[in-house]
C-alpha positions in Angstrom: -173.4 34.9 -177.0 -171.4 32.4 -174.7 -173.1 30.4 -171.9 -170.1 29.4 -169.7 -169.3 25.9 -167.9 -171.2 23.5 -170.2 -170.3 20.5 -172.4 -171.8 19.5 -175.8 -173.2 16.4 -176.9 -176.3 18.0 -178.9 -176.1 16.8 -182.6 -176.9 19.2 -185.3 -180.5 20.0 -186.1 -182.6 22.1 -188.8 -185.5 24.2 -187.8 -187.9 25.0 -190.6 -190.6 27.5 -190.2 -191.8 30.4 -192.6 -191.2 34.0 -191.2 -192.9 34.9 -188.0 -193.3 31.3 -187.0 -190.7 31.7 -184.5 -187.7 30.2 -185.3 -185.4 32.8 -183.4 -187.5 32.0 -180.5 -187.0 28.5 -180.7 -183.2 29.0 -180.8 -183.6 30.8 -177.7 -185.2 28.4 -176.0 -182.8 25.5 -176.8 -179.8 27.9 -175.8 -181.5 27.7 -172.4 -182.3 24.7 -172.3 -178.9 22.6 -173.4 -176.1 21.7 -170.4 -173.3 23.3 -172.4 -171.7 26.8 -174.1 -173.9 28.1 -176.9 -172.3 30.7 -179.6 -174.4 32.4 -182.1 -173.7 32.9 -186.0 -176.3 35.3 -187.1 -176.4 35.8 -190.8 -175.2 37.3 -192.9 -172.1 36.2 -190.5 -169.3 37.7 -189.1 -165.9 37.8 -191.6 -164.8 34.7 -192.6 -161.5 34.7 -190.1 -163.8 35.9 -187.3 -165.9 32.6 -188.3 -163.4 30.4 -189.0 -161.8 31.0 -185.2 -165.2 31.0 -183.7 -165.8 27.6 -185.4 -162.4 26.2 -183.8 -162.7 27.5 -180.8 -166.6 25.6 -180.7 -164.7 22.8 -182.1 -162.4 22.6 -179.3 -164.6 23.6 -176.5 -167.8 21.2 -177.4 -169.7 24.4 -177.4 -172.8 24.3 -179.8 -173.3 26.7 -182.7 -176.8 27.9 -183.2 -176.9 29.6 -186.4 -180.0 32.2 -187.3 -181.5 32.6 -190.9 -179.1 30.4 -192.2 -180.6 30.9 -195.4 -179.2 34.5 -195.7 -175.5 33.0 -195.0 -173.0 33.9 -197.7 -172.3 31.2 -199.6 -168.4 31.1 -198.0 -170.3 31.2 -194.2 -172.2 28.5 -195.1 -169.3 26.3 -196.6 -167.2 27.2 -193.7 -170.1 25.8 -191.1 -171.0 22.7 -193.5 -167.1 22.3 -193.1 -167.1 22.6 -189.3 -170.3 20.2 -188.7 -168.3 17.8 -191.0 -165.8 18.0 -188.4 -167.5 17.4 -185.7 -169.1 20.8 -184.3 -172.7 20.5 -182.9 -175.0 22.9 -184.5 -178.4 23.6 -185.0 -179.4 25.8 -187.9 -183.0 27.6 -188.4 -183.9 28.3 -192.1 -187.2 28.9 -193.8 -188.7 26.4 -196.0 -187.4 27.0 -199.3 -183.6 26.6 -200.4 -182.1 28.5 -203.1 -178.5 27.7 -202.8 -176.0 24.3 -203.0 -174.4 25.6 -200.1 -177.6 25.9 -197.8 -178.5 22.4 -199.3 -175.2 20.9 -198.4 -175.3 22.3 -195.2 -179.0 21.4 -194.2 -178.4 18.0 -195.6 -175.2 17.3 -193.2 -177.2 19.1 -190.5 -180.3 17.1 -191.0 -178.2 13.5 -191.3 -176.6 14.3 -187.7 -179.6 15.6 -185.7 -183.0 15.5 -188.0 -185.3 18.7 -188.7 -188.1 20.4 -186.6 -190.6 21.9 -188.4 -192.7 24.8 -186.4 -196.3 24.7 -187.5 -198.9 27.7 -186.8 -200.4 27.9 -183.9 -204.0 26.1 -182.8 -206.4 28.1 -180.6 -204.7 26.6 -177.6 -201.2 27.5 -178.6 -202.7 31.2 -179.6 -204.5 31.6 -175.8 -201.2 30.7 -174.3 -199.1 32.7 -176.2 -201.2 36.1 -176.1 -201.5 35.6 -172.1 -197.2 35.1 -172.0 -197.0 38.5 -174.0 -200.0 40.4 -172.5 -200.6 38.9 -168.8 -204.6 38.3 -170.0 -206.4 35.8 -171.0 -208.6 35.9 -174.0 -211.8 34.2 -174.3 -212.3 30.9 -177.2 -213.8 33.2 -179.2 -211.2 35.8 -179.9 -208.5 33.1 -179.6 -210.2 31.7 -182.6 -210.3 34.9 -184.5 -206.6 35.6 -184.0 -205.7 32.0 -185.5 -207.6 33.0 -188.4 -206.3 36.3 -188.8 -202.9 35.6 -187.8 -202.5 32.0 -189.9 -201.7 31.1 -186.3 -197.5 32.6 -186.6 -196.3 33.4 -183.6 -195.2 36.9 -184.6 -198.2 38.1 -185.9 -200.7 36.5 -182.9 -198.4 38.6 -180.7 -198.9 42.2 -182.7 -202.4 41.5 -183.2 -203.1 40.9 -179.6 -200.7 43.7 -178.1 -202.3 45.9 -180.7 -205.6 45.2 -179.7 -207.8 47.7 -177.5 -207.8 46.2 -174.7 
């Protein structure tokens, strides 16, 4: 995805959150929100020349690079990314808690010394009532805003099935 007529001075960041917590959504929300042209990497990436000319063209544009699951990018993706962020492409990757592999070290670590990391938590009661009332139009009393955190550990994903599954 390309946002046109924007200019890039966002550094690199790292989003952490387990799945459902809503990492995709908070790449979303900061391809809306940034003055400048966003390109996606989702994993497991395109081929590496696809990537590699996707990465120079960001390079030369100032677009930023939001990369997706980063920690399901082959190990060559992730190299080729480190490589690019080392060359001055802005980026911001979201990854769940855990790495497994040098290269999603590497690359969180140069990611994380240019921009810093966001970690998404679960969701309180409050974040829970405003959530279900985005995705459903109605509000929910307290009560079953507190059951949902405990059923749903308060992730995003889950508060959102429970309450569109709900009779209602």
């Amino acid at each position: 995805m390309s946002v046109p007529g924007r200019s890039c001075e966002t550094p690199p960041t790292v989003i952490v959150g387990v799945d459902g917590s809503g990492r995709s959504h908070r790449l979303n929300e900061i391809a809306r929100a940034v003055a400048v042209d966003v390109v996606r990497v989702d994993a497991p990436a395109p081929p590496e020349a696809d990537l590699v000319r996707l990465l120079d063209r960001a390079l030369h544009s100032g677009a930023l690079v939001l990369v997706d699951d980063a920690h399901h990018l082959p190990a060559a993706a992730a190299r080729l990314v480190t490589d690019a962020a080392r060359r001055g492409v802005s980026l911001v990757i979201a990854r769940r808690p855990s790495i497994d592999s040098p290269e999603l070290a590497d690359l969180d670590g140069v990611a994380a010394a240019q921009g810093g990391v966001e970690r998404l938590e679960p969701l309180d009661a409050s974040g829970v009532t405003d959530l279900v009332h985005r995705h459903t139009g109605t509000a929910i009393s307290p009560e079953a805003a507190r059951r949902l955190v405990e059923s749903s550990a308060g992730l995003p994903a889950l508060v959102v099935a429970l309450a569109r599954a709900a009779p209602g």
